[in-house]
C-alpha positions in Angstrom: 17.4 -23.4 1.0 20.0 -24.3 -2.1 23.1 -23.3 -1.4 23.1 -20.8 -4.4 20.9 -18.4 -2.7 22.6 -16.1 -0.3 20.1 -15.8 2.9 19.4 -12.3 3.5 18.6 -10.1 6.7 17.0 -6.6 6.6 16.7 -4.4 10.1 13.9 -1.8 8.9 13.7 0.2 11.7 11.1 2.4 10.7 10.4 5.6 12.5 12.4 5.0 15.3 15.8 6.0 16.8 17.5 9.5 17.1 21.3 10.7 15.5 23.1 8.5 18.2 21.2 6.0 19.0 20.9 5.1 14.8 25.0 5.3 15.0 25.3 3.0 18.5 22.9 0.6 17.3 24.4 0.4 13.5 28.1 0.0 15.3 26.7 -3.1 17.4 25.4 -4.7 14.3 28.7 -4.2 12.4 30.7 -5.3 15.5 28.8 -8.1 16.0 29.5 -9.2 12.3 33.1 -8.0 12.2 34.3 -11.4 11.0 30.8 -12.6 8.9 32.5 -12.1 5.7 32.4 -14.3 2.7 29.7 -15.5 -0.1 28.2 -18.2 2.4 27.5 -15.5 5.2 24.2 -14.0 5.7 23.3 -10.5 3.3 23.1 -7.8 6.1 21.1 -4.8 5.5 20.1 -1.8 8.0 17.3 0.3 6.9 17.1 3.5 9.3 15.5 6.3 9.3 16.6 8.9 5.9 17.9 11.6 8.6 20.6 9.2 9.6 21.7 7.6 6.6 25.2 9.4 6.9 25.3 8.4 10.7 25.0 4.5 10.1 26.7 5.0 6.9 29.8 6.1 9.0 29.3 3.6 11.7 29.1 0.4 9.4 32.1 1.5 7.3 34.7 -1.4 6.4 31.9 -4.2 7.3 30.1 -6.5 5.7 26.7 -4.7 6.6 25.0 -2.9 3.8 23.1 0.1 4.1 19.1 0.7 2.6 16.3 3.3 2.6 13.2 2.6 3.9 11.5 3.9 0.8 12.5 6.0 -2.1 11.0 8.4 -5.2 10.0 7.0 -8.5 10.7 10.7 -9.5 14.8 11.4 -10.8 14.6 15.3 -9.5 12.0 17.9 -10.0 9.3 19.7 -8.1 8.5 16.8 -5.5 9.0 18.3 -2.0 9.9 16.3 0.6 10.6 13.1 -1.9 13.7 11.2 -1.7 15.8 10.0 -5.6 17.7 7.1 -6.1 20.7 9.2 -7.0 20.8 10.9 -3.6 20.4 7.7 -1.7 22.9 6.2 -3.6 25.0 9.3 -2.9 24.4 8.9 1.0 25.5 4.9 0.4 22.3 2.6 0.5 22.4 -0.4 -1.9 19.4 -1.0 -1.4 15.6 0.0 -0.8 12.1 -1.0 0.1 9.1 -1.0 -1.9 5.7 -1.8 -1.2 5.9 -2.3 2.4 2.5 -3.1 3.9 3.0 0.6 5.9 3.6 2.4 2.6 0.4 0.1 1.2 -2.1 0.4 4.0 -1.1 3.5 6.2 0.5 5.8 3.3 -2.0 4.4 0.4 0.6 3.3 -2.2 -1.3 1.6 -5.1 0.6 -1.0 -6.8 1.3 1.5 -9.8 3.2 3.0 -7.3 4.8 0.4 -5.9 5.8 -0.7 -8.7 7.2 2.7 -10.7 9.4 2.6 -7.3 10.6 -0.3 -7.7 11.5 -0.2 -11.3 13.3 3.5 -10.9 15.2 1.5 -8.3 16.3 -1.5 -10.2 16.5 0.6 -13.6 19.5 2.7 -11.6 21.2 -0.5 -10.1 20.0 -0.4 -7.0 18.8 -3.7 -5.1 15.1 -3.8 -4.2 13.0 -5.4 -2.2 9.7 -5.5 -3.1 7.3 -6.2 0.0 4.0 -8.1 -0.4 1.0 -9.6 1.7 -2.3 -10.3 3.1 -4.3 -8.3 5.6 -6.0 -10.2 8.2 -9.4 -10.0 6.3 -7.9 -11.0 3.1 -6.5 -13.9 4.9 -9.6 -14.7 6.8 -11.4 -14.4 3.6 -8.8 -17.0 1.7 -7.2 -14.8 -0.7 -3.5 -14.8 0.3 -2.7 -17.0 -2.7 -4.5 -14.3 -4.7 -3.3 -11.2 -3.0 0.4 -11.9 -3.3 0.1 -13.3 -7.1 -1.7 -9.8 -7.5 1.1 -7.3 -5.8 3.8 -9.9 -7.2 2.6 -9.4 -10.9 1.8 -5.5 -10.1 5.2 -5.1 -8.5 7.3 -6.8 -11.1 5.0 -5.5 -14.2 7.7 -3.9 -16.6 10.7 -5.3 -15.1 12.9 -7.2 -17.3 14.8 -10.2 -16.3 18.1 -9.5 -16.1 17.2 -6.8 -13.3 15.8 -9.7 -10.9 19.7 -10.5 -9.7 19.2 -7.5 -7.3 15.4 -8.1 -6.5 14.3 -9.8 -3.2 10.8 -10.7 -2.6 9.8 -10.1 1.2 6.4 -11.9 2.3 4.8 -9.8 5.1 1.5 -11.2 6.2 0.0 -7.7 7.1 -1.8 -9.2 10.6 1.5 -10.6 11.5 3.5 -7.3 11.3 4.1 -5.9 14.8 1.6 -7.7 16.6 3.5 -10.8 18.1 1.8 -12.8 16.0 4.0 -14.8 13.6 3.0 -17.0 11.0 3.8 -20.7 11.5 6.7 -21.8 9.7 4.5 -24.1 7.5 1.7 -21.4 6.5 4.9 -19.1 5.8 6.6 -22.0 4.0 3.0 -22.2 1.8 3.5 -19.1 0.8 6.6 -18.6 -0.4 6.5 -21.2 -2.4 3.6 -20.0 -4.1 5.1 -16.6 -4.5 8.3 -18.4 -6.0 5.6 -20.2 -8.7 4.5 -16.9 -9.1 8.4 -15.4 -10.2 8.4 -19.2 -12.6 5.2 -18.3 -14.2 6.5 -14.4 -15.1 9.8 -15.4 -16.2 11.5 -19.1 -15.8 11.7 -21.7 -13.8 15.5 -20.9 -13.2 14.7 -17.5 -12.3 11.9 -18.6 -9.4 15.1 -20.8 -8.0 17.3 -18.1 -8.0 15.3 -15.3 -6.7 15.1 -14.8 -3.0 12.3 -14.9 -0.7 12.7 -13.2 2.7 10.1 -13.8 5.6 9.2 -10.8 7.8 6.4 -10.5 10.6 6.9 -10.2 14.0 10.6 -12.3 13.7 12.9 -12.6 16.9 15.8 -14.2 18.1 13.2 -17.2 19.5 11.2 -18.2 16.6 13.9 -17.0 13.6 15.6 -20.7 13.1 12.3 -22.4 12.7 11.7 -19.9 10.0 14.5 -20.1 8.2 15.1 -23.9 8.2 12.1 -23.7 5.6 13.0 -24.6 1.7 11.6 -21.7 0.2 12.4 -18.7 2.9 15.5 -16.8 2.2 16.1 -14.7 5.0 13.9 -12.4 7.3 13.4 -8.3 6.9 13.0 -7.8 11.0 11.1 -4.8 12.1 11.2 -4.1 16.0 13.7 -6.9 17.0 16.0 -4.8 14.7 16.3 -1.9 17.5 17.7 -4.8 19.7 21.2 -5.4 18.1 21.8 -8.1 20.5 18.7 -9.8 19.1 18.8 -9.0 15.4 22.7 -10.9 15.8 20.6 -14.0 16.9 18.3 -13.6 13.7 21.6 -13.4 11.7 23.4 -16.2 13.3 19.8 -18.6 12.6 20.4 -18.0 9.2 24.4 -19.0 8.6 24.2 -21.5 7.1 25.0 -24.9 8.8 26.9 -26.4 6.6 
């Protein structure tokens, strides 16, 4: 990976945790990476649950982690019960937020439009995004990945202008390798980053594919994390259930220092 792109590491732990558990496990993580300051350490970003947002908030204070929401509102305020705004997760702390994540996509029912007016009310606000992307099993079997993630990539980025992508991460997430133990190899994942990265040069420049970052996530763990991330073209990892494991999601973070 050139040294001008920081790796990053998102724990999304989804619907999981309770009030202390979300603060004990957000206090390992920031103990663990007490001293992992600096431009050439690993992006750290904990994505729990909205109830506890405050609690990890309070519990990573005056570290380097960064807090995120799992999702967020393309609405500003209104009439939309039980959405979430930018405004109030940026009141609660979080830098950053998820879009598109194959959950939202294949268990919620996002659309793309969706996806994408997310995204775009997160970035418009100055908030970092990730925008998640990838293949279900069938598409994969049927040999669309290639055209899959060009199609959420251009869907998820339609409307967003250039200067925004400085505080947009790409996360691949092959959809049959998300919580199953299954992990793509590190040369199919490799594959298709890269593509997604000619993707980001086709939309906007060449420069802006090299800068951009590309983070791998599908059933990662402390044991299969380095091969990974020793990979050109992947970025960092967004880490679903090894994330619950602080222990763990410090290996993940420690694969991607960088070695030099």
């Amino acid at each position: 990976m050139p040294p001008t792109r920081r790796p990053i590491i998102g724990g999304n732990w989804k619907m999981n945790t309770n009030r202390a558990s979300a603060r004990a496990l957000a206090a390992a993580v920031a103990g663990g990476l007490a001293s992992s300051r600096g431009s050439n350490a690993p992006e750290v970003v904990l994505f729990p649950p909205f109830p506890y947002l405050l609690d990890a908030a309070e519990a990573i204070a005056n570290s380097p982690v960064l807090l995120g929401a799992q999702d967020v509102s393309q609405f500003d305020n209104g009439a939309y019960t039980g959405e979430v705004s930018v405004a109030m997760l940026q009141d609660c702390g979080c830098r950053y937020v998820l879009a598109g994540h194959s959950e939202r996509r294949h268990v919620i029912g996002e659309p793309d439009e969706v996806v994408n007016a997310k995204a775009r009310a997160a970035l418009d606000r100055g908030m970092c995004c990730i925008l998640c992307v990838g293949e279900t099993l069938e598409q994969r079997r049927a040999g669309q990945t290639d055209e899959v993630n060009r199609r959420q990539v251009t869907a998820g980025l339609q409307g967003v202008p250039a200067d925004h992508l400085s505080r947009l991460v790409i996360a691949y997430e092959p959809v049959w390798a998300i919580g199953t133990g299954v992990t793509a190899t590190p040369a199919d994942a490799q594959d298709a980053h890269a593509k997604i990265r000619a993707v980001i040069a086709d939309l906007y420049s060449p420069d802006a594919a090299a800068a951009i970052r590309i983070q791998y996530g599908g059933s990662v763990k402390g044991s299969n994390a380095a091969d990974l991330l020793a990979q050109p073209d992947i970025d960092g990892a967004l880490v679903g259930g090894a994330s619950l494991d602080a222990a763990d999601f410090l290996r993940i973070v420690q694969a991607a220092a960088p070695t030099t």
